[in-house]
C-alpha positions as CSV (number, residue, x, y, z in Angstrom):
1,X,15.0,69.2,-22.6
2,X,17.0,69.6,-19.4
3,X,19.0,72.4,-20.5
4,X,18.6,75.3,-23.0
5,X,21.8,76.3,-24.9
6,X,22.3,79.9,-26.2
7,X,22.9,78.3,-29.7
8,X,20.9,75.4,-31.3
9,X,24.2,74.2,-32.7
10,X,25.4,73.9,-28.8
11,X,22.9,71.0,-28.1
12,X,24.2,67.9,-26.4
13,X,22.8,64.3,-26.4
14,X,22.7,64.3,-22.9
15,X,20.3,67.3,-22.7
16,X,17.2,65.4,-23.8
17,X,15.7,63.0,-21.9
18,X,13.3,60.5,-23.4
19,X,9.7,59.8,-20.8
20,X,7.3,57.8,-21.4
21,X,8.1,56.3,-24.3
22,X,6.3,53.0,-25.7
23,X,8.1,51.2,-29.0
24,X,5.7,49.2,-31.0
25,X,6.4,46.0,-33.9
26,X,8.7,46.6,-36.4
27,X,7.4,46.9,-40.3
28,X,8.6,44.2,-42.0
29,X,9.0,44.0,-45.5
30,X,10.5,42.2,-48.3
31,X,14.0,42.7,-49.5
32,X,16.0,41.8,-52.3
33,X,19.7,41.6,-52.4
């Protein structure tokens, strides 16, 4: 969190910052339509 806002309602995407972060395989799964 770069910043900390007086209110939590005062929160901006740009004050988080993502580190480190590793993704893995999406879950697949059947669907019908």
């Amino acid at each position: 969190i770069k910043r900390k806002p007086d209110s939590l309602f005062d929160y901006q995407f740009e004050d988080f910052e993502v580190l480190d972060y590793q993704c893995h395989p999406a879950i697949k799964a059947p669907v019908s339509v």
